[in-house]
Backbone as JSON, one array per atom type, in Angstrom:
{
  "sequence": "XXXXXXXXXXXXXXXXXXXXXXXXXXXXXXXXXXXXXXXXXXXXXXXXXXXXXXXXXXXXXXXXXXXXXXXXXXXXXXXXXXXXXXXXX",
  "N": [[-26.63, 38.29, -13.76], [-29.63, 39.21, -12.78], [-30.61, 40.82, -9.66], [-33.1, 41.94, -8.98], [-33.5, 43.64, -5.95], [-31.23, 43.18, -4.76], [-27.82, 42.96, -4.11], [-24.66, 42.68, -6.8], [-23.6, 39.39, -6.74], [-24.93, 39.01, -4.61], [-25.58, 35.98, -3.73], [-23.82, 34.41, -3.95], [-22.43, 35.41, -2.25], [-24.06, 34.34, 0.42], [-23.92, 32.13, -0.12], [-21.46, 31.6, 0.33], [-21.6, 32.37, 3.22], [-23.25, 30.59, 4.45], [-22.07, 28.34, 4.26], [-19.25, 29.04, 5.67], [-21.04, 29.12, 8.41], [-21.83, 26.59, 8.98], [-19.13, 25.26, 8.5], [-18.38, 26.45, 11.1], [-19.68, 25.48, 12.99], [-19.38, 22.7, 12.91], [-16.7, 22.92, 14.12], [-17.0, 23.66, 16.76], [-18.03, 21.51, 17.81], [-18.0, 19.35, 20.86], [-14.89, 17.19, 20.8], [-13.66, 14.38, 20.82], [-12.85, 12.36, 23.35], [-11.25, 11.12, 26.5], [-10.52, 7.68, 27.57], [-11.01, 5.42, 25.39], [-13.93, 3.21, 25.21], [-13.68, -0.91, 25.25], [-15.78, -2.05, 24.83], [-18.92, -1.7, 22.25], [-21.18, 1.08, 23.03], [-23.24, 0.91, 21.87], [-24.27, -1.78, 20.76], [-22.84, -3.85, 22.25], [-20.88, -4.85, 21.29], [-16.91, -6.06, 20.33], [-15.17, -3.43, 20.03], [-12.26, -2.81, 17.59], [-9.13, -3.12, 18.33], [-7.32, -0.9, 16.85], [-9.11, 0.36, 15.67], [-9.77, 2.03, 18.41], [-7.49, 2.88, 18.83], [-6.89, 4.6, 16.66], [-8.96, 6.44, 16.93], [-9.27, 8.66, 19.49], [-11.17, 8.22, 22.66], [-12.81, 6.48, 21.37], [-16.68, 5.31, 21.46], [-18.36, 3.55, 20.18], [-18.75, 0.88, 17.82], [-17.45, 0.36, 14.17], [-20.1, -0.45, 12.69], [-22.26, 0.51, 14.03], [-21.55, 3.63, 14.39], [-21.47, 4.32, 11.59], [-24.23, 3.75, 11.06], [-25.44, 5.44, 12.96], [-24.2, 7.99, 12.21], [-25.63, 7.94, 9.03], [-28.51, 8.66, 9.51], [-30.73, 10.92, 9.21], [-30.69, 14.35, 10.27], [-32.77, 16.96, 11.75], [-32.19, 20.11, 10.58], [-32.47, 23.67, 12.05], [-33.93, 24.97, 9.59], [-34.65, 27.19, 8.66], [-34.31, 30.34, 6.78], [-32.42, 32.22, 7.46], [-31.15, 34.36, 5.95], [-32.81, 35.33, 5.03], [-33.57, 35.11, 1.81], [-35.44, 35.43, -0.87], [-36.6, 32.77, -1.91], [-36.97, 31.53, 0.29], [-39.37, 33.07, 0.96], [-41.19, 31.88, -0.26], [-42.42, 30.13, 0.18]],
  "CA": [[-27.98, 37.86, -13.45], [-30.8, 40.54, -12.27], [-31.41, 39.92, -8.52], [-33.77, 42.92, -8.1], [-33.37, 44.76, -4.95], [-29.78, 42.72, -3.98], [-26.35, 43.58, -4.72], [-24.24, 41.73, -7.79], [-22.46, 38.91, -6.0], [-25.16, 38.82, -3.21], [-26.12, 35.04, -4.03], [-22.44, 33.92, -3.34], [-22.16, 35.75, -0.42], [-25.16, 33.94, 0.89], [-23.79, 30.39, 0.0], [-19.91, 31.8, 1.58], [-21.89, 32.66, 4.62], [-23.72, 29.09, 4.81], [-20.42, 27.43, 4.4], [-18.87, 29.41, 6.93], [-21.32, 28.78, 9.3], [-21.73, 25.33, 9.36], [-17.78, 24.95, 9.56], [-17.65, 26.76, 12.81], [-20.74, 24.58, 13.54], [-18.59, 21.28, 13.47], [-15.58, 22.82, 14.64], [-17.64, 24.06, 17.78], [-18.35, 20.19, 18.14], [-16.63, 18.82, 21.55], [-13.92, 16.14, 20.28], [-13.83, 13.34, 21.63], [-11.95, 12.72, 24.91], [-11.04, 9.95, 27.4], [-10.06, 6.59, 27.21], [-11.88, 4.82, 24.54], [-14.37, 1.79, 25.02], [-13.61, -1.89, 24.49], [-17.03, -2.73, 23.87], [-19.64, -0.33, 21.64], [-21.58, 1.5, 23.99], [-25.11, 0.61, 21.65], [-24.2, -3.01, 20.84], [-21.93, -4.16, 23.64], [-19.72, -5.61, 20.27], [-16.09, -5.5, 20.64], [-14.81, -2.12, 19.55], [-11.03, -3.65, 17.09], [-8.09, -2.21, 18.97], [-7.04, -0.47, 15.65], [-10.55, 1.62, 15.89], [-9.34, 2.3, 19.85], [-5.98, 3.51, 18.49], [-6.9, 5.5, 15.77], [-9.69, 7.68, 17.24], [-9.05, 8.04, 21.12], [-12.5, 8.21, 23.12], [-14.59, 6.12, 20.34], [-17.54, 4.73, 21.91], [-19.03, 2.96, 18.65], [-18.57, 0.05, 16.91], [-17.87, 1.01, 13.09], [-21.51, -0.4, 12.09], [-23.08, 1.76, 15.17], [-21.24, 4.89, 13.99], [-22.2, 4.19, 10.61], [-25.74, 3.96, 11.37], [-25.87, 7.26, 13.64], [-23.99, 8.67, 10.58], [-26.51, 8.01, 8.44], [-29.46, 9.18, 10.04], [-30.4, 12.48, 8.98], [-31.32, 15.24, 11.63], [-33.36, 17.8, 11.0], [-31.7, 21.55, 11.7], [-33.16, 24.71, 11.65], [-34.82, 24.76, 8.2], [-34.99, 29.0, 8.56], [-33.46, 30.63, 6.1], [-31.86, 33.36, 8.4], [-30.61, 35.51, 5.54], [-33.9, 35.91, 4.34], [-33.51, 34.86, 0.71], [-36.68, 35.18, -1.76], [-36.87, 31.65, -1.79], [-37.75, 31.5, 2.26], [-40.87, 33.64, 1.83], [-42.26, 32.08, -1.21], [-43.1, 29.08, 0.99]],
  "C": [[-28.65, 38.94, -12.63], [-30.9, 39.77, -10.88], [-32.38, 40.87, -7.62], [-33.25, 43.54, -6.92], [-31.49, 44.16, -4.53], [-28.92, 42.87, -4.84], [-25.64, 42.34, -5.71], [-23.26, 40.74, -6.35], [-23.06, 38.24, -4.53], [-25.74, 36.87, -2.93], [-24.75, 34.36, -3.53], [-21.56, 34.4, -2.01], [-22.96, 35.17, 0.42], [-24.61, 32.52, 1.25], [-22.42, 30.48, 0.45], [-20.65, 31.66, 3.11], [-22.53, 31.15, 5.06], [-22.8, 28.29, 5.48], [-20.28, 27.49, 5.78], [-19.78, 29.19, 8.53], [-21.84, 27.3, 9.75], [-20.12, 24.89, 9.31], [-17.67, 25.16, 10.76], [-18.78, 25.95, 13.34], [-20.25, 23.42, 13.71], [-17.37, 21.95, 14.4], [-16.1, 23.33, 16.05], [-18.14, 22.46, 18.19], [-17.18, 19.51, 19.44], [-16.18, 17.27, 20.57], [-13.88, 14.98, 21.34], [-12.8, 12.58, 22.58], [-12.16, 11.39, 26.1], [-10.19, 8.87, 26.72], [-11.26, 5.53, 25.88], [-12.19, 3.59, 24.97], [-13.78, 0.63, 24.45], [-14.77, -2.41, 23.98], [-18.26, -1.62, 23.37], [-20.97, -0.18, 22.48], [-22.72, 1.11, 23.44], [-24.79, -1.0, 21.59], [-24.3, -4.34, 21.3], [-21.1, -5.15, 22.43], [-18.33, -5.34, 20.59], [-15.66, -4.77, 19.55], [-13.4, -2.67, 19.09], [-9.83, -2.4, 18.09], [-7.86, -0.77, 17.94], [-8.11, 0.52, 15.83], [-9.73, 2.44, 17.31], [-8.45, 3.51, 19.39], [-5.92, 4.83, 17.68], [-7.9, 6.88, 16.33], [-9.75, 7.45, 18.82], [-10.65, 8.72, 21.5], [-13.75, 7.38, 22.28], [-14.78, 5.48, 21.28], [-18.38, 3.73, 21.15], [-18.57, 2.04, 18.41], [-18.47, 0.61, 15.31], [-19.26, 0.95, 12.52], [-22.47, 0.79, 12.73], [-22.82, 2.68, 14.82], [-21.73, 5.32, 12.78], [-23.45, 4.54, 10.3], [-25.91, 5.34, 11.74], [-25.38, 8.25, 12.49], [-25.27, 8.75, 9.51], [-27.86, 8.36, 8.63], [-29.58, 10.63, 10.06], [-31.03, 13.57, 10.18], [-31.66, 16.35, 11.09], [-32.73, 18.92, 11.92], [-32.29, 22.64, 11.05], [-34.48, 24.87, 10.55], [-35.68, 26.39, 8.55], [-33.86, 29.33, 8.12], [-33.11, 32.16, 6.68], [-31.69, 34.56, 7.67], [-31.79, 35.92, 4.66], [-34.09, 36.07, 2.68], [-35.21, 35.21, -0.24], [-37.39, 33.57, -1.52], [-37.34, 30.87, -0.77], [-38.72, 31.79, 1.83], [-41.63, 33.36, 0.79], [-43.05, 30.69, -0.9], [-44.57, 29.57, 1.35]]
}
């Protein structure tokens, strides 16, 4: 595929480099730490032991986590590597 001025290959180096930086973007996420809640910190529902057990520090109820899960957040939205497709906005 022709990509004018960029190198063969440079389109998959683009979407490696994405990748890669949103992995180290979660794994740069603190983990979650302490004693875990009995009741969900938005709720005040009780949090099942079994939840407790399995992830130590949850604060959530599964519906509450759920929810904040699903809620999309808006990041950056600059295409850093300067693609064609950035500047035809």
């Amino acid at each position: 595929m022709a990509g004018g001025w960029a190198k063969d290959g440079a389109v998959s180096e683009q979407i490696e480099a994405s990748i890669s930086d949103e992995l180290a973007r979660l794994k740069s996420r603190p983990a979650l730490q302490g004693e875990s809640l009995t009741h969900c910190a938005d709720c005040e529902e009780e949090i099942p032991v079994a939840r407790q057990r399995a992830i130590p520090g949850v604060k959530l109820c599964i519906e509450c986590q759920q929810e904040r899960d699903g809620t999309l957040k808006a990041r950056g939205g600059i295409n850093r590597r300067g693609s064609k497709d950035s500047q035809l906005k």
